[in-house]
N, C-alpha and C positions, 0 to 999 in steps of 0.2 A: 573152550576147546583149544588147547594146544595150538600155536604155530607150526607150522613144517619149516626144514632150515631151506636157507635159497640152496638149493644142489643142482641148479637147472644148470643145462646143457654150457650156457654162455661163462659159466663157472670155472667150465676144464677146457674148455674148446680151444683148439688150436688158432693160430693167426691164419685168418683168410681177406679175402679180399673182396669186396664190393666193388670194384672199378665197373663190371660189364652191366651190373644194376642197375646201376648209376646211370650209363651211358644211354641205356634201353629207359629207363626213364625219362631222360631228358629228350630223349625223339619219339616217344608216345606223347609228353605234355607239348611239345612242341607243335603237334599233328591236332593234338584236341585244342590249342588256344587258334590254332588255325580254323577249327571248327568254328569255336565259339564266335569268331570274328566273320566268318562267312557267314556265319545263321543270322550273326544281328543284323547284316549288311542287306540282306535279303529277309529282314523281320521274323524268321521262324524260332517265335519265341521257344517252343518246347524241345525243338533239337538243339538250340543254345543252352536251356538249361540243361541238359542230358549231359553235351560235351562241357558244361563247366564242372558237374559233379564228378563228370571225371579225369578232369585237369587236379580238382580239389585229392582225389584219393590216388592220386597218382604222387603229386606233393609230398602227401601223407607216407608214403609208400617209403618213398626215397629216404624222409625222415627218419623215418626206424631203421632202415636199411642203415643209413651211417650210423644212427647211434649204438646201433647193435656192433658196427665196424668198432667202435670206440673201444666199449667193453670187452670185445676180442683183444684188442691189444693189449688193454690191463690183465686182462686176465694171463696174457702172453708175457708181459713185461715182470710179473710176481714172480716167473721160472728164474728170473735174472737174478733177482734179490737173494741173497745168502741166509736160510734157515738154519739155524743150530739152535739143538736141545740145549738148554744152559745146564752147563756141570752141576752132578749133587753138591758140589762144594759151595759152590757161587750162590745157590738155593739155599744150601744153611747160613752161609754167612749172612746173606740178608735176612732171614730167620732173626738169626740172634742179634744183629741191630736195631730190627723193627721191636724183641721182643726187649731188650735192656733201654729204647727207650721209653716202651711202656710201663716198663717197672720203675722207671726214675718219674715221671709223671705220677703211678699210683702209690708209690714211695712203699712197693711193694719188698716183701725179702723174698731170700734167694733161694727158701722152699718153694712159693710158689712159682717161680718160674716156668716147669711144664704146665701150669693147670694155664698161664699166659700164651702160651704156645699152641696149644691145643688152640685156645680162646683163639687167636689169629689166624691157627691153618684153618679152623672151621669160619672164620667171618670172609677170609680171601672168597677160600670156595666159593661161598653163597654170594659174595658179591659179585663174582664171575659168571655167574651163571642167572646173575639178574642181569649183565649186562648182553650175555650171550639172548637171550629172552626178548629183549628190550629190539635190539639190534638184529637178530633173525637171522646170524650167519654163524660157520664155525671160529672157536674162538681158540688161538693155541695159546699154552700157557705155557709158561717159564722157557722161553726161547729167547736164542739171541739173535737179532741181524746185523749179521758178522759177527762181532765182539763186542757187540751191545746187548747187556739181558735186557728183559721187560718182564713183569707178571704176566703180559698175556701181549698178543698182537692181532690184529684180521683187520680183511682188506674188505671194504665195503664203498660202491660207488666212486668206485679210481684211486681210493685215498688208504690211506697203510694206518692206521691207530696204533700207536704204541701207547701199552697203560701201564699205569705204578698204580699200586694199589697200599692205600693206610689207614692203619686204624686208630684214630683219634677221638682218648678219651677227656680232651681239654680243649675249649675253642681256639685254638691257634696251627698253623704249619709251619715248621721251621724253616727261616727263607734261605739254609743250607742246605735242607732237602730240594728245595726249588732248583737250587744251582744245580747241583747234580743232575737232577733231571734235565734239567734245559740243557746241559751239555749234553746229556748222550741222545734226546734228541735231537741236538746240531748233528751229530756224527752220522745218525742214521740219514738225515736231510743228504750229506754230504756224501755216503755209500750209494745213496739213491740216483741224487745225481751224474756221479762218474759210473753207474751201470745205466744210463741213459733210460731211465726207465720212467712211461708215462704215470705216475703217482703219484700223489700229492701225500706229504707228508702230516698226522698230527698228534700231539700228546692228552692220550685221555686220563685224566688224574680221577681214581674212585678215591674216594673219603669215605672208609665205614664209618661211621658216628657212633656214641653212647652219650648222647647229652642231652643235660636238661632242654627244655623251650629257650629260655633265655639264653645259654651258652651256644644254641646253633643259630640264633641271630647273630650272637658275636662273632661266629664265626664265618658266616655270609658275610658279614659288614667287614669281614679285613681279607677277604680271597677277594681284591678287588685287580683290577687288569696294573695297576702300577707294580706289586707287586714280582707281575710276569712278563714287566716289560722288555727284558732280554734276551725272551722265548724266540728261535727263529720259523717258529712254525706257528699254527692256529692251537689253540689249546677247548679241550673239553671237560670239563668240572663236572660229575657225578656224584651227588653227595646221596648216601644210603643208608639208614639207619639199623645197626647193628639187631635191634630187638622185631624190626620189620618184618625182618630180612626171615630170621628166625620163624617167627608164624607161619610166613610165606612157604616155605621151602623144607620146615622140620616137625614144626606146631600143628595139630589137626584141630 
């Protein structure tokens, strides 16, 4: 059965505040460890356990009460960050770099070029939407924060994912595509920043694959963290197999 996406309340909700919760909590556990302390004092074991259970859920109480405060705030703090649709322009041009490098890898000619094209707009999609799947939240695609594209972006548990997505039919990434990467996720780190905003930044790299067994060990064995040592963020490595992918989502 199907997942449903997170669209709950704490989603869109405004900034509010838990201060008076808090406050009223802490002079209910106050009043019950008072209990607890008079009942042992005067041996009544079973009103002492009463008033600890509910010193215990009071505890509990206040716990969710902040951490729900948290998620309010991210969820408040996302309004700060700058959403832009990336230009059709920006969108083709990455197109046709992603797709002239795969034709210099398949040492393919310059007929087929759209049948490459196609190949890549249908592998983004589906890997998108595996990772939307995977991940249970909405996922936007081809935006920019600020004047940084990304293939896709969503905010999930305080943190902002920005993802590049590629289609690799040779066990290797080119450690020029890294750089680029790592820079424009510096930039976003650094818009994030100066909008004060509580988020934690990080870059999720998909790799649709078409490769043999051996070529995707090779290709584990050299995405190793040296690499992305110049990365200022934490990095997420998705590796999805182009032919998977397909059954999954096209194939009956």
């Amino acid at each position: 059965m199907a997942k449903q996406l997170d669209n709950s309340f704490v989603q869109f909700s405004r900034r509010t505040s838990v201060t008076p919760q808090v406050f009223l909590s802490a002079v209910v556990l106050i009043c019950l460890i008072g209990g607890v302390v008079y009942s042992i004092s005067i041996q009544e074991w079973p009103s002492a356990a009463i008033f600890t259970a509910g010193a215990v859920g009071v505890i509990a109480y206040a716990w969710f009460s902040i951490d729900q405060f948290k998620r309010l705030i991210a969820a408040h703090d996302q309004n700060r960050i700058e959403w832009e649709a990336a230009l059709p322009e920006v969108q083709r041009q990455n197109l046709k770099l992603e797709v002239f490098e795969l034709s210099k890898v398949l040492d393919a000619e310059t007929n087929h070029e759209s049948d490459l094209q196609t190949a890549y707009i249908v592998a983004e999609d589906l890997a998108l939407r595996q990772i939307q799947q995977e991940e249970n939240v909405p996922l936007l695609r081809h935006v920019g924060i600020g004047d940084v594209p990304f293939d896709a972006v969503f905010v999930k548990d305080d943190v902002l994912n920005c993802c590049e997505v590629s289609f690799l039919v040779a066990p290797d990434l080119r450690q020029d595509k890294i750089d680029a990467m790592t820079r424009k996720v510096k930039r976003v780190k650094e818009r994030v920043a100066d909008a004060r905003a509580s988020l934690k930044v990080r870059m999720m790299l998909v790799l649709i694959t078409q490769l043999s067994p051996e070529d995707d060990e090779r290709l584990r064995s050299v995405l190793n963290t040296r690499r992305f040592s110049g990365t200022p963020v934490d990095i997420d490595i998705r590796m999805l197999d182009f032919e998977s992918l397909q059954k999954l989502y096209v194939t009956d």
